[in-house]
C-alpha positions, 0 to 999 in steps of 0.5 A: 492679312491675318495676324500671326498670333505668335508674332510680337513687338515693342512699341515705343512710348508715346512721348520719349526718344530712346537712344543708343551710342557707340564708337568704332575707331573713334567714329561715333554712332548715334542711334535715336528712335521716337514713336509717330503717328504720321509721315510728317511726323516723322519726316519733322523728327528727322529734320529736327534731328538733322539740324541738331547734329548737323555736323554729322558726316552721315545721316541715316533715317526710316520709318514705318507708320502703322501695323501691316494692314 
């Protein structure tokens, strides 16, 4: 698959979580993202972000490992 010269992306710093919250209707959301290198990386930093906001209503997760090859 040939890379679009033209095409660019951010890649997160390996070592820090970034996050971003809002509130709408006083519900609040919560957005967290970290870089990782493999499945059970990230499937890890979900679990961990589970049990630390356990008690949210809600927990939504993705993740994508690697550039398209």
């Amino acid at each position: 698959m040939p890379t679009d010269p033209y095409v660019s992306y951010t890649v997160l710093g390996a070592t820090s979580v970034h996050t971003h919250e809002i509130e709408i209707k006083k519900s609040r959301f919560l957005t967290l993202l970290k870089r990782v290198d493999s499945q059970t990386s990230a499937r890890d930093f979900i679990a961990e972000t589970r049990a630390q906001y356990r008690d949210a209503r809600h927990h939504c997760s993705a993740f994508i490992i690697g550039p398209a090859r």
